[in-house]
C-alpha positions as CSV (number, residue, x, y, z in Angstrom):
1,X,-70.7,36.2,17.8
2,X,-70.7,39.7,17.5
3,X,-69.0,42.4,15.1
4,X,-68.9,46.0,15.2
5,X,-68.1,48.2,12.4
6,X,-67.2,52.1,12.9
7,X,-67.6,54.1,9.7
8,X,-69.3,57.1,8.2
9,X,-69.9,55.5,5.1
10,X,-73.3,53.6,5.6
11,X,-73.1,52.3,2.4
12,X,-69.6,50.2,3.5
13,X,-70.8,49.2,6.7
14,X,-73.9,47.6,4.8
15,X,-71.1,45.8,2.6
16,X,-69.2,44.8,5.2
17,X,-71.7,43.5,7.6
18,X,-72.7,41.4,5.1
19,X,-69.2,40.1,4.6
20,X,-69.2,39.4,8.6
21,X,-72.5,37.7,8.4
22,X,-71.0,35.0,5.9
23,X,-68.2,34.6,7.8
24,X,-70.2,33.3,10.7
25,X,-71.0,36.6,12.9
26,X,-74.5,36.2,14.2
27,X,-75.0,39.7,14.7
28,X,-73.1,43.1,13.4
29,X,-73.5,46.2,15.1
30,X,-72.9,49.6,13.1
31,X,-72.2,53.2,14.6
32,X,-71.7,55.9,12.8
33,X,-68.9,57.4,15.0
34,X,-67.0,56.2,18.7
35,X,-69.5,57.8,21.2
36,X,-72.3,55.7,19.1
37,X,-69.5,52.8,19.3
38,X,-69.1,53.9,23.6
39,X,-72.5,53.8,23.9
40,X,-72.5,50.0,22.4
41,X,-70.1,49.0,24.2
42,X,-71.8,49.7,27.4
43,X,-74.7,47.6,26.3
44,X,-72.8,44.8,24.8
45,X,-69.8,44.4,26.6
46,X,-67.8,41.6,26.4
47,X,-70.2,39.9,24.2
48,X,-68.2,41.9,20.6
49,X,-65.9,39.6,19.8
50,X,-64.3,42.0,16.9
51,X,-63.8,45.5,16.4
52,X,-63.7,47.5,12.7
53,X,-63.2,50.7,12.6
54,X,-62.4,53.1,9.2
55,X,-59.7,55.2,9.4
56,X,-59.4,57.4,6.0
57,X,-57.6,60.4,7.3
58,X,-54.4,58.9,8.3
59,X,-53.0,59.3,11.1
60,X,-53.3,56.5,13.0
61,X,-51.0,57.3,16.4
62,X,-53.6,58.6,18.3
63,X,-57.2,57.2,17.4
64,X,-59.7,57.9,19.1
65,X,-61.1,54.0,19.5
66,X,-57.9,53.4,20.6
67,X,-58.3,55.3,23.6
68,X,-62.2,54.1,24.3
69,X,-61.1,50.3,23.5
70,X,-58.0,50.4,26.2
71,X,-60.2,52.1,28.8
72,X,-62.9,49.6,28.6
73,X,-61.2,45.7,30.3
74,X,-63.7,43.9,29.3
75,X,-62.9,44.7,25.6
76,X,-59.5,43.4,26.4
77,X,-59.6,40.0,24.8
78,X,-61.5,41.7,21.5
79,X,-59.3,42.9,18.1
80,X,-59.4,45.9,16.5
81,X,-58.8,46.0,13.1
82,X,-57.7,49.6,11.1
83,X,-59.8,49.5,7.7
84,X,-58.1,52.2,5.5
85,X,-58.1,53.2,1.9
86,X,-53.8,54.0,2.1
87,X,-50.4,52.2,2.7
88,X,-48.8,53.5,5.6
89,X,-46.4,52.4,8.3
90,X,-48.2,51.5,11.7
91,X,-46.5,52.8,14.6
92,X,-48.1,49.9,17.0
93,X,-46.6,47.4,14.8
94,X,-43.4,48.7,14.3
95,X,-43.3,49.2,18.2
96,X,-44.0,44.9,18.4
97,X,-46.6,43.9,21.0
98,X,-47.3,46.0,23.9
99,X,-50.2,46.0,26.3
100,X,-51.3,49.6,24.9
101,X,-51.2,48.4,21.5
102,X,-54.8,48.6,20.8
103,X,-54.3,48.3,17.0
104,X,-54.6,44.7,15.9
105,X,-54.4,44.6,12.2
106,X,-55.0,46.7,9.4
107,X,-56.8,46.1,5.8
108,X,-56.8,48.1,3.0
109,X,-59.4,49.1,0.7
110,X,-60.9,47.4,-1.5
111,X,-60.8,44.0,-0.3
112,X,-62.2,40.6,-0.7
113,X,-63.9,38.2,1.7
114,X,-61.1,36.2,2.0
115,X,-58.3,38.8,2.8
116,X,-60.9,40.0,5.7
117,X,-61.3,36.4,6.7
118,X,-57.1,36.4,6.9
119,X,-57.2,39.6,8.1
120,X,-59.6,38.8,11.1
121,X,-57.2,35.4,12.0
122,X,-54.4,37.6,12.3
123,X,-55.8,40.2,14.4
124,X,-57.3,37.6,17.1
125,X,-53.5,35.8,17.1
126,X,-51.8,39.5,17.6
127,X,-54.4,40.0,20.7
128,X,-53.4,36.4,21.6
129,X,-49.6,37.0,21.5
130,X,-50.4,39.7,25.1
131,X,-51.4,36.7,26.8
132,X,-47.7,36.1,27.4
133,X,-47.8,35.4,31.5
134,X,-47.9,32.1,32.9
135,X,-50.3,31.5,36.4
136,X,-48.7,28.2,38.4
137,X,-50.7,27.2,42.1
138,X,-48.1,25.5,43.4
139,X,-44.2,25.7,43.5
140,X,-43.1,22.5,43.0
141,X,-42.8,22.5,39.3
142,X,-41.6,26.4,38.8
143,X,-38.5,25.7,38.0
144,X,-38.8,23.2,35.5
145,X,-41.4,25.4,33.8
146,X,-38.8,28.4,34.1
147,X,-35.7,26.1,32.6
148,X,-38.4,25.0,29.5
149,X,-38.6,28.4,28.5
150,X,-35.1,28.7,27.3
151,X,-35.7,26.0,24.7
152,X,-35.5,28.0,21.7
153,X,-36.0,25.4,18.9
154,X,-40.0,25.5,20.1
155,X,-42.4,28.3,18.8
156,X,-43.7,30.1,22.1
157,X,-44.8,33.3,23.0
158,X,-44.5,33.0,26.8
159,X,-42.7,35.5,28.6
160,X,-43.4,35.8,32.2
161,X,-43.7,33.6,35.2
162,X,-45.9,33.8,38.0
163,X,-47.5,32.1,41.0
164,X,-50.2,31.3,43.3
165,X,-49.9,29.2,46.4
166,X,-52.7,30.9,48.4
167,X,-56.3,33.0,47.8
168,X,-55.2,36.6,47.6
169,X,-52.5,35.5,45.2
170,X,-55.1,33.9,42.7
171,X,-57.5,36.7,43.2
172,X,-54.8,39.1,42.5
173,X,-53.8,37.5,39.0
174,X,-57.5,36.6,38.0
175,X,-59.5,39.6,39.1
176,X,-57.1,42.2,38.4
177,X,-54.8,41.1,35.1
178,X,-56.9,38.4,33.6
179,X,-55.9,39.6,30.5
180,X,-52.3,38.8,31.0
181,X,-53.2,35.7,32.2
182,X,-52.5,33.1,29.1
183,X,-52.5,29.9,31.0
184,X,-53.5,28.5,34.6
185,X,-51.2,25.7,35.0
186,X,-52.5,23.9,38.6
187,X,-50.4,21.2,41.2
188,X,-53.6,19.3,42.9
189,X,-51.8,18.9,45.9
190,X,-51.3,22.9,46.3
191,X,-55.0,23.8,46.2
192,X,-57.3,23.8,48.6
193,X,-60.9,24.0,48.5
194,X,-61.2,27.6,48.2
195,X,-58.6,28.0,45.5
196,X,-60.9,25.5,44.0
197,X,-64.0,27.0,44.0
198,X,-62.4,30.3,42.4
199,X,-60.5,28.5,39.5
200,X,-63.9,26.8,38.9
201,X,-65.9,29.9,39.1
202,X,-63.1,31.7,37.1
203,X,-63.5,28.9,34.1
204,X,-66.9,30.3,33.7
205,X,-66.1,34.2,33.0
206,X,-65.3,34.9,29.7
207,X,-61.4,35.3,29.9
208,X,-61.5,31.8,32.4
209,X,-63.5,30.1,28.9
210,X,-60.1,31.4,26.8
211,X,-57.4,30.4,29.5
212,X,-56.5,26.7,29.3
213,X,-56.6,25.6,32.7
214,X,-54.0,22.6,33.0
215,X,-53.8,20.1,35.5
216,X,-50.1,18.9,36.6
217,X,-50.9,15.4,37.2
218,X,-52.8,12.4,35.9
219,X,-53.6,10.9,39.0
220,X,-57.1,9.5,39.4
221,X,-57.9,10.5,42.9
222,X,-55.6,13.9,42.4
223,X,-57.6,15.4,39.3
224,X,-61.4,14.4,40.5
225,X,-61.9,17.8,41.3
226,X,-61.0,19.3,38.1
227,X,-62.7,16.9,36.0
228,X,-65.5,19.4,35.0
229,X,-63.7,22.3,33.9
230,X,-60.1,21.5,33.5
231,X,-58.9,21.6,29.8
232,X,-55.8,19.3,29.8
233,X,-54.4,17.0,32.4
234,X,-50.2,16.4,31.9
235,X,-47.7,14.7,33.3
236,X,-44.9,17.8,33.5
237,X,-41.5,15.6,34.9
238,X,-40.0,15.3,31.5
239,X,-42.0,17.4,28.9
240,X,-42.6,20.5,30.3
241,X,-41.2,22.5,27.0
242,X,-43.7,20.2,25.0
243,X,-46.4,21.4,27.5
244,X,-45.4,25.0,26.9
245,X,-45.6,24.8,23.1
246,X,-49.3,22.9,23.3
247,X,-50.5,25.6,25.6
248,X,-49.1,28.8,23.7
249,X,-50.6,27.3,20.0
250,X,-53.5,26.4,22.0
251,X,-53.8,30.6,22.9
252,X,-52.2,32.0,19.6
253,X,-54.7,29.9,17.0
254,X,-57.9,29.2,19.3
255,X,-60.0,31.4,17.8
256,X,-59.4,29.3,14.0
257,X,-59.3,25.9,15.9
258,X,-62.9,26.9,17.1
259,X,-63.7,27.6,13.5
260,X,-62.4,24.7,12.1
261,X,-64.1,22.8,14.6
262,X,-67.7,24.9,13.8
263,X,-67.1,24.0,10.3
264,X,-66.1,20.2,10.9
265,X,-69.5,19.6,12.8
266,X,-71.6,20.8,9.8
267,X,-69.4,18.8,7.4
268,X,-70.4,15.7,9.2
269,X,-73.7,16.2,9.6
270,X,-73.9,16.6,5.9
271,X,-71.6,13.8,5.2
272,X,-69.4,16.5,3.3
273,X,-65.8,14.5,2.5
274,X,-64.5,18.2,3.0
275,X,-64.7,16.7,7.4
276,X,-61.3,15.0,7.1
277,X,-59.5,18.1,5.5
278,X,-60.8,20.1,7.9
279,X,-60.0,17.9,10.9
280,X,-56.6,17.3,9.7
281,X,-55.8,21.0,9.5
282,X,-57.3,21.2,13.1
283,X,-55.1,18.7,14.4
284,X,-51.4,20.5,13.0
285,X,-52.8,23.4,14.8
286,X,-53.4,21.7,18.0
287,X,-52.5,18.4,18.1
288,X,-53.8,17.3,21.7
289,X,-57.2,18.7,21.6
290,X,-58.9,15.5,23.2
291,X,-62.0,16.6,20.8
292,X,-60.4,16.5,17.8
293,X,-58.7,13.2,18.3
294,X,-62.1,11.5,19.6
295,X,-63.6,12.7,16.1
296,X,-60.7,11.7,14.0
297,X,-61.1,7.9,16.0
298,X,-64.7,8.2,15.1
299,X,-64.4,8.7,11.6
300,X,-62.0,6.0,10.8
301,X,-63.9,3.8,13.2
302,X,-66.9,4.8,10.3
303,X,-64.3,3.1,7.7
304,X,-63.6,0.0,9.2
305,X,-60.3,0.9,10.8
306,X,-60.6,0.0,14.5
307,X,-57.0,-0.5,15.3
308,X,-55.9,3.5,14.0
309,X,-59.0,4.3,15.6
310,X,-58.0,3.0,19.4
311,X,-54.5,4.9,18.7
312,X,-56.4,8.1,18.3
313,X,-58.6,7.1,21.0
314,X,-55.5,6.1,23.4
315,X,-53.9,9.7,22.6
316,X,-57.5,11.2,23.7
317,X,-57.4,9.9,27.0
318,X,-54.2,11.0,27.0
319,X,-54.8,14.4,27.4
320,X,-58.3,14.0,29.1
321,X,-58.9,10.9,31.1
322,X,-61.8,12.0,32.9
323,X,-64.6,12.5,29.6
324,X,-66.5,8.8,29.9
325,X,-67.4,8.6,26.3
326,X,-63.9,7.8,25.7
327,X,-63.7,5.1,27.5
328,X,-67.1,3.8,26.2
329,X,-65.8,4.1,22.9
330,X,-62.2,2.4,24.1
331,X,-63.6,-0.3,25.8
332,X,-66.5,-1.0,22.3
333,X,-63.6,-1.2,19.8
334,X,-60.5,-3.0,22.7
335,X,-60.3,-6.9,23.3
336,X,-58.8,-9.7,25.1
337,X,-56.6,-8.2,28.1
338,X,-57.0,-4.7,26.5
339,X,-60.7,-4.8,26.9
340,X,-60.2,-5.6,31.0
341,X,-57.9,-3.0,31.2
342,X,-59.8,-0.3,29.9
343,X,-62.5,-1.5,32.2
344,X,-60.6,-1.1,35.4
345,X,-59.3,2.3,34.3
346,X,-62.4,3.7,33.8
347,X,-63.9,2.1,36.8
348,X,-61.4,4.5,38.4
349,X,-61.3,7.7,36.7
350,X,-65.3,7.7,36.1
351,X,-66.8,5.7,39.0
352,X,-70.1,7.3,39.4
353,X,-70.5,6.7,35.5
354,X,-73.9,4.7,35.0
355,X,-72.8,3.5,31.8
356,X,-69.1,2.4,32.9
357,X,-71.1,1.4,36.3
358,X,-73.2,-1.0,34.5
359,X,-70.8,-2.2,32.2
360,X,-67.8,-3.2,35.5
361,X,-71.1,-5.3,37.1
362,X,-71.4,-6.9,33.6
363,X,-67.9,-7.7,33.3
364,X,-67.7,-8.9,37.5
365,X,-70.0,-11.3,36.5
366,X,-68.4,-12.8,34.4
């Protein structure tokens, strides 16, 4: 990941780029001024991933990386935090979101590692909250998704509704306001095959890596062709405010559910007990994440607990039931009848599978 930090002060962009560096930023860029910062931009792109810039002389309606950050699109999904040494009112925040807002959050000086680290979180959720439209190919489920917005006893941050039954419309939404784009929500049935080939090619541009791509169906021979790059397959009939709520805490905290998950990893590689804690707090965040589920069923598989383990494993597949190594590890820990079953399912949602290949001639057999 990379950080950029806009001062004067050498000496405080030393500091902080050291602070950055702890906090996981691989590299830290420092200009002096915005045309050094412009001329960064144009080399890095959308590879800056966070924004500093030091404001000491106060007036903070009409900053000049403001106006370079809201110029450039493919800065659009990076925060800009105000570092200043003085309390005063933002006008952007007062305001509430706006697509101009270009401020994301402000720290004052001095600070500690841990109010930047805080600091950071919140700016990436404030960028997140502009992500507020909602892509559907198809139309049979607009309604439904329309009706689920009114639930107000659910925390979400969607406000518009849009869709996509044919090319141009797609291209219209990704190419042009990616940025508004917060979630691609996709009916098999309405897509054809060059629809297809742009959501896939779409999934690997940087805003298509931060927009949850959901599938509206669970049906085997309905999802193969979004097995690769779809995030979440769901069944809408009946949940489709629950669906709503997964996807918008999905966009608002995915930036510290990606941490938590960095930090996880190395926690179990060093068999640190600090692994559960951290995938616990992962999990209120986002409870579906088919990743963090499979790890939870791993670790209390590690204690001897196989029966909690194939409930985490069940909820998994759940919310991806094309990913094989689920049903490997479903099928290991399952017997009797369950043990057939899992077979047969995984025979049809992963039949080219060696592994699940090998083990349905094993179990034929038989």
């Amino acid at each position: 990941m990379i950080a950029m930090i806009i001062s004067e002060n050498s000496y405080f962009r030393t500091n902080l780029g050291g602070m950055l560096t702890h906090l996981g930023y691989t590299q830290v860029i420092q200009a002096e001024h915005v045309d050094e910062a412009s001329f960064f931009f144009s080399q890095f792109g959308d590879q800056i991933k966070l924004v500093l810039f030091e404001n000491l002389g106060g007036n903070v309606t009409d900053l000049p990386i403001s106006r370079l950050m809201i110029q450039r699109s493919e800065l659009d999904f990076t925060p800009l935090v105000l570092i200043t040494n003085f309390t005063a009112p933002i006008p952007y925040f007062t305001q509430g979101i706006s697509p101009l807002s270009r401020i994301d959050a402000e720290l004052d000086r001095p600070f500690t590692i841990s109010q930047l680290s805080k600091c950071i979180y919140q700016a990436h959720e404030r960028r997140a909250h502009l992500r507020n439209k909602i892509l559907i190919c198809g139309e049979t489920y607009q309604n439904a998704i329309a009706e689920a917005l009114l639930v107000k006893n659910r925390p979400m941050h969607w406000q518009e509704i849009t869709s996509a039954t044919q090319l141009d419309e797609l291209d219209e939404a990704l190419i042009h306001h990616p940025f508004r784009v917060g979630t691609i929500m996709v009916e098999p049935a309405s897509v054809d095959k060059h629809m297809l080939d742009r959501l896939a090619h779409f999934k690997k541009t940087l805003p298509g890596a931060q927009t949850p791509l959901v599938i509206l169906s669970r049906n085997s021979s309905k999802i193969q062709p979004f097995r690769l790059f779809a995030d979440l397959f769901f069944e809408i009939e009946a949940d489709a405010d629950v669906l709503l709520e997964i996807v918008s805490k999905r966009i608002i905290f995915g930036r510290e559910i990606r941490d938590f998950l960095i930090k996880f990893k190395q926690a179990l590689k060093s068999n640190s007990s600090n692994s559960q804690r951290l995938l616990q707090i992962a999990l209120k965040k986002d409870s579906v994440r088919w990743e963090l589920l499979k790890s939870k069923a791993k670790l209390l598989e590690a204690e001897g607990k196989p029966e909690a383990a194939l409930h985490y494993l069940f909820q998994a597949w759940r919310s991806q039931p094309c990913d094989p190594s689920i049903y490997l590890s479903l099928i290991e820990l399952s017997t009797g009848s369950d043990h057939q079953k899992w077979i047969s399912i995984a025979k049809e949602f992963c039949p080219h599978h060696p592994q699940i290949q090998q083990i349905g001639l094993h179990a034929h057999a038989q």
